[in-house]
C-alpha positions in Angstrom: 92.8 260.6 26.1 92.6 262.6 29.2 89.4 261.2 31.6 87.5 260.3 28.4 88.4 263.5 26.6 90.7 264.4 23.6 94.2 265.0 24.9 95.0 268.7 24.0 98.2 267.4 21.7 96.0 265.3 19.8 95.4 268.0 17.2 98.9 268.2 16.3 99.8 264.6 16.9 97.5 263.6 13.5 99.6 265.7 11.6 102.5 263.3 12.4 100.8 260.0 12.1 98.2 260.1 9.2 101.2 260.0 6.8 102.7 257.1 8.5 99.6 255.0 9.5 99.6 252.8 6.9 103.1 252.0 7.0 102.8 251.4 10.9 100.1 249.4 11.1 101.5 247.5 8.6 105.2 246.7 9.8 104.8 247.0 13.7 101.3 246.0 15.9 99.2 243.3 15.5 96.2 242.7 17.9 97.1 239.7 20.0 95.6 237.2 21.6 94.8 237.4 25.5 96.0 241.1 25.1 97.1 244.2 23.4 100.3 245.9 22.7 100.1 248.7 25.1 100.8 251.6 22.7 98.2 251.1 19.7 96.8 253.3 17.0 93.2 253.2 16.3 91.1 254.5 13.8 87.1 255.7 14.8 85.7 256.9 11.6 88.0 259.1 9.6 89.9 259.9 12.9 93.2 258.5 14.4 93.6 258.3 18.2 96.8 257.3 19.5 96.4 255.2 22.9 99.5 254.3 25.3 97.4 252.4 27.4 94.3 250.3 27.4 92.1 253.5 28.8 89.8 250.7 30.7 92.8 249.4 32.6 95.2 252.7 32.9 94.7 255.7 34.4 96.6 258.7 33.2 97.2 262.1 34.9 99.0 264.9 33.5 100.3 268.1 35.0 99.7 271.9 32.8 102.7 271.1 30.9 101.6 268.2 29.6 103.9 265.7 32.0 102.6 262.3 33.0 102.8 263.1 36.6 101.0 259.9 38.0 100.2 256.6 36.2 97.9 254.1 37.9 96.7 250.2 36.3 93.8 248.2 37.5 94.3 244.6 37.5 91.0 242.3 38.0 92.2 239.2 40.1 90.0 236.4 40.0 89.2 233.3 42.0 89.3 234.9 44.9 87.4 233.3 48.0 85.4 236.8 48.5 84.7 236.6 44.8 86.0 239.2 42.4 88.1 241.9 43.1 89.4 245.1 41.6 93.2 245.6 42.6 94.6 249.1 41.9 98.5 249.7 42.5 100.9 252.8 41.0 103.7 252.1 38.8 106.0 254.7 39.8 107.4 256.8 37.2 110.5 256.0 36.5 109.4 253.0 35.5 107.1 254.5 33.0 109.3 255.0 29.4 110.3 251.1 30.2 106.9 250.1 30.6 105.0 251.8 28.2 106.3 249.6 25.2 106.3 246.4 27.0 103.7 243.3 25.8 100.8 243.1 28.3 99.3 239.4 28.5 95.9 240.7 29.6 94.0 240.0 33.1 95.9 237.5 35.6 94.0 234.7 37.2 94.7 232.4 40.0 95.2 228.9 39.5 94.8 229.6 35.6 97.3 227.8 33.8 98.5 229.3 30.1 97.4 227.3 27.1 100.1 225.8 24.9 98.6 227.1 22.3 99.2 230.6 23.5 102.9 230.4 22.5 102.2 229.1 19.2 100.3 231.2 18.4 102.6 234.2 19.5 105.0 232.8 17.1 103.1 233.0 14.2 102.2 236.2 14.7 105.9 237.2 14.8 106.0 235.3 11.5 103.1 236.6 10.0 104.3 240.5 11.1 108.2 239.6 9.9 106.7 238.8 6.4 105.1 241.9 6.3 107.9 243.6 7.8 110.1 242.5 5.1 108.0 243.1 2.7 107.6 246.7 3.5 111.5 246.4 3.5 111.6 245.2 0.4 109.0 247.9 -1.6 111.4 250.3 0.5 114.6 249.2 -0.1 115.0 246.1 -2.3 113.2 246.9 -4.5 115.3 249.5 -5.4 116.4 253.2 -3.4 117.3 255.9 -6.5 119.5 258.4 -6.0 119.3 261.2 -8.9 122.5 263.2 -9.4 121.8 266.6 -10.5 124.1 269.2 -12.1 124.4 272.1 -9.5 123.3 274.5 -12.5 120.1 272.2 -12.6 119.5 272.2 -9.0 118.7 275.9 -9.3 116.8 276.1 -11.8 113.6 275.9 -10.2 111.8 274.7 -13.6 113.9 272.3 -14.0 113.7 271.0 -10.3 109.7 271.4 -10.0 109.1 268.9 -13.4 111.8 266.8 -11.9 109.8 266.4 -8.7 106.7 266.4 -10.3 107.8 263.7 -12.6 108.7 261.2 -8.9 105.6 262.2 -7.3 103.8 260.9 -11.0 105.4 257.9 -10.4 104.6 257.9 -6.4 108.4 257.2 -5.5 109.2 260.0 -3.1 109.7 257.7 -0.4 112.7 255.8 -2.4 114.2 258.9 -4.2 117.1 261.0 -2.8 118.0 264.1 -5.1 122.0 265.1 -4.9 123.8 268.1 -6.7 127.3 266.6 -8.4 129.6 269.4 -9.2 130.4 272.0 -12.1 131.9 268.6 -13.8 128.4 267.2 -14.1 126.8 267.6 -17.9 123.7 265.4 -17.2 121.4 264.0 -15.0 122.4 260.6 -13.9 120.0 258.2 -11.9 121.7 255.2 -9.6 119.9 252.8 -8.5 121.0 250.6 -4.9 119.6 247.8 -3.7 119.5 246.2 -0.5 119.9 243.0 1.2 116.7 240.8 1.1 115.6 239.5 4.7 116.6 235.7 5.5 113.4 234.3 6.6 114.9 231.0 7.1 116.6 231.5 9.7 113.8 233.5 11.4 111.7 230.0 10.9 113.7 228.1 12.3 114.2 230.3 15.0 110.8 230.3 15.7 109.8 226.9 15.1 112.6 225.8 18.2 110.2 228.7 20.1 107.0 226.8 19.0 108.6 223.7 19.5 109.8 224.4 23.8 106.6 225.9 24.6 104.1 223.2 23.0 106.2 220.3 23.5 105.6 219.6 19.5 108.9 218.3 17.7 110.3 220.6 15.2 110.3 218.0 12.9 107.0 218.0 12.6 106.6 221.7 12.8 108.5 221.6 9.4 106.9 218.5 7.8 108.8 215.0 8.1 109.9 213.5 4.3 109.9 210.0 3.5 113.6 210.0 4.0 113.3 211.2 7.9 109.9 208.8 7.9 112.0 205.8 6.9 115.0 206.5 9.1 112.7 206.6 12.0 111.3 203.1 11.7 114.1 202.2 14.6 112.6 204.9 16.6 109.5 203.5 16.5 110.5 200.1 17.6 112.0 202.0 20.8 108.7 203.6 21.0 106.8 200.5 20.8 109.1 198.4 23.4 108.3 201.3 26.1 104.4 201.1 25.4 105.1 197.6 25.6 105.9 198.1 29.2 103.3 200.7 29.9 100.8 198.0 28.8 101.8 195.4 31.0 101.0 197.3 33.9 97.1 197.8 32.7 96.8 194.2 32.7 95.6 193.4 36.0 93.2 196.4 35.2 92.3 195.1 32.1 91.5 191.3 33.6 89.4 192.9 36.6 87.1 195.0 33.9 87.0 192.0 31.3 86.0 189.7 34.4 82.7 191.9 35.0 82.2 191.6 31.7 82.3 188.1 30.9 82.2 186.1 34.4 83.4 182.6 33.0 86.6 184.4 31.9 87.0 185.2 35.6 89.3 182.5 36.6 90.5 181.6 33.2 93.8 181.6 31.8 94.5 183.5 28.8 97.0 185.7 27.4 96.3 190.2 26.5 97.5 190.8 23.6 98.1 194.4 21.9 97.7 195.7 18.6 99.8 198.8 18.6 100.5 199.6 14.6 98.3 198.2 12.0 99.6 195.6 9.4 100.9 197.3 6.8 102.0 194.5 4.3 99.8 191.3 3.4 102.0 189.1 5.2 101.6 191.0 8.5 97.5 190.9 7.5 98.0 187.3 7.1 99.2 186.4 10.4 97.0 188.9 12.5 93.7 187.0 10.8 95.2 183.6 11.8 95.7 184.8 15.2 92.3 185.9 15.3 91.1 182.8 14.1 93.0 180.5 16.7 91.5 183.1 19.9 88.1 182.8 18.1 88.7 178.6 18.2 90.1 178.9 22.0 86.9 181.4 23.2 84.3 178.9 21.8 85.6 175.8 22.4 88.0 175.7 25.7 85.8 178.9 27.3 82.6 178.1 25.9 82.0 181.8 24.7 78.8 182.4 22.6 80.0 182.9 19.1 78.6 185.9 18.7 80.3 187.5 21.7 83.5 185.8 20.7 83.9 186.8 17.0 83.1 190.6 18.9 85.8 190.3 21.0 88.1 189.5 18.1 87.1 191.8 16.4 85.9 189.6 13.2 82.7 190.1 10.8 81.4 186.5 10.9 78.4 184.0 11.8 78.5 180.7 12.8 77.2 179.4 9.7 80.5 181.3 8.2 82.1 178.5 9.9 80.2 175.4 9.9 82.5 172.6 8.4 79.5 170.8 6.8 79.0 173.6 5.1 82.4 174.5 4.1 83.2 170.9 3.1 80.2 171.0 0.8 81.1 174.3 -0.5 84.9 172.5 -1.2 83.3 170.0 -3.0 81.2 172.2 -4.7 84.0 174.1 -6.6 86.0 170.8 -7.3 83.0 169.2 -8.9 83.3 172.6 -11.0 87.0 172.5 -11.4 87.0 169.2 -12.2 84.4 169.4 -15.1 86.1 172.7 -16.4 89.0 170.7 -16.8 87.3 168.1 -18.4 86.1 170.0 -21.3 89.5 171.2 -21.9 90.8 167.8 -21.8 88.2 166.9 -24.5 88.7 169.6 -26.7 92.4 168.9 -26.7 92.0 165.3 -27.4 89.9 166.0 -30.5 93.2 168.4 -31.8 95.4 165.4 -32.6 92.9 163.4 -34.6 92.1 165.9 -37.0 95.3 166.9 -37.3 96.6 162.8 -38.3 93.6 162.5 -40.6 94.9 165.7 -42.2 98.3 164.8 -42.3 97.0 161.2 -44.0 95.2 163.4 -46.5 98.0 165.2 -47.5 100.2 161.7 -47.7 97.3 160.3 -50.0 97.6 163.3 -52.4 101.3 163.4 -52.3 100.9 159.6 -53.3 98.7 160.5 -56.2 100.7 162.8 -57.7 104.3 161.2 -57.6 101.8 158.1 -59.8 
């Protein structure tokens, strides 16, 4: 477009890409984020308009034979202390066929840093456009390219030639169909099929998840998903890990100490020790221990500080009440379930105990009879 008007080539220029849209849109551009690829095809309606530059950004003058004889950008610089301005500068034209299919990143801004996320997401748009890339290469090549070989008689007899090509059109393969005469030798038509090379997207992955990775600072490892395997092998890792944030932690303390004295004053001057739970216990054992430990700083806060139970049991992060731990209570619930034990036991005891008499009176029975019969 030509100061908001249909360039005079744009007539003949639809012939050219209405067959090809499709396929182009398909395999090459994808809008992007924070910009646009400078040369685009878009569609309005039924119509295709074919735009080098972003007509808001871009002015473009041509001379009466159609030569691009000066190309201007406007570039909208914010944060600046008389407020927004509009910056226009030439890009001389020899620098033109360079520019023209170069990535813009959209509007610059002062004191603007770029979000991680930007790159990422760059990256998966490569991906996303490779795929489709190869898969137009694929229903173009690797799928299959014929080439018919044709008698040179055949190829002209025009009959023969127009069923043949109506017969590829029927079966919409003109794009993956070459036609070649063979010589006098040739008795029949002969069709060869060749296939190509499919695409290794692997590599392109891991190409792009080490781009991912440098520009968000995330690990390839767990761009591509950790297994067990790499999970258990990293458990040394992790102690490493842990000994640094070990370190880190000690130098909160005094923070820590200062915020924990306005909260509780008559922790103030005490002595006591910050500890830091920095994995959760996995195994019982490890579940074990942490509640004992609990229980011991719950015993030390009510007792030697004189913290409120309530407060305390809050600050160790356990679910009880006093009454949870009243030793009356308890030893009277202890007793409780040994006086039930006990008499549980007891029945059992009794029950047993009546087994062996039975089983003597029944053996004297059988002695008795035994008796009779040898009379």
């Amino acid at each position: 477009k030509v100061e908001g008007k249909d360039h005079a080539k744009n007539d003949e220029l639809q012939k050219l890409i209405k067959p090809i849209y499709e396929d182009y849109v398909i395999s090459a551009q994808k809008t992007q984020l924070f910009g646009k690829m400078v040369n685009e095809i878009q569609k309005e309606k039924d119509k295709l308009f074919y735009n080098t530059f972003d007509p808001r950004d871009f002015t473009i003058e041509f001379d009466e034979f159609d030569n691009i004889v000066l190309l201007k950008v406007q570039e909208h610089i914010k944060h600046f202390k008389s407020g927004s301005t509009l910056e226009e500068r030439v890009i001389e034209e020899k620098n033109f066929n360079f520019f023209r299919f170069e990535y813009r990143k959209g509007k610059r801004e002062r004191n603007n840093g770029l979000s991680y996320l930007e790159g990422s997401y760059d990256a998966h748009v490569g991906i996303q456009n490779l795929m489709e890339s190869g898969v137009y290469f694929v229903i173009r090549v690797g799928a299959g390219l014929k080439i018919i070989y044709v008698p040179m008689d055949k190829m002209n007899d025009d009959e023969y030639m127009a069923d043949l090509e109506l017969n590829i059109q029927t079966m919409n393969a003109e794009n993956t169909t070459m036609i070649l005469g063979i010589d006098e030798n040739g008795v029949k038509t002969e069709v060869q099929l060749l296939t190509g090379q499919p695409i290794d997207f692997n590599q392109l992955l891991v190409f792009y998840y080490k781009f991912i990775s440098v520009k968000s600072g995330v690990p390839v490892t767990i761009l591509e998903g950790v297994t067990p395997g790499q999970l258990e092998g990293g458990k040394i890792n992790e102690t490493l890990l842990f000994d640094v944030l070990a370190k880190i932690q000690k130098r909160y303390e005094p923070l820590l100490r200062w915020v924990i004295g306005q909260i509780l004053p008559e922790l103030a001057e005490a002595e006591y020790d910050i500890e830091w739970i920095t994995r959760e216990a996995v195994d019982e054992k490890s579940k074990q221990e942490l509640l004992k430990q609990k229980l011991e700083n719950l015993e030390t806060l009510t007792t030697t500080l004189t913290v409120k139970f309530d407060k305390a049991a809050q600050m160790v992060e356990l679910e009880l009440t006093e009454e949870d731990l009243d030793t009356e209570l308890i030893e009277e619930k202890r007793k409780t379930m040994n006086n039930l034990f006990n008499s549980d036991s007891t029945d059992e005891d009794t029950d047993e105990s009546d087994k062996p008499d039975s089983e003597s009176t029944s053996e004297s029975e059988d002695s008795e009879s035994t008796e009779e019969e040898e009379d």
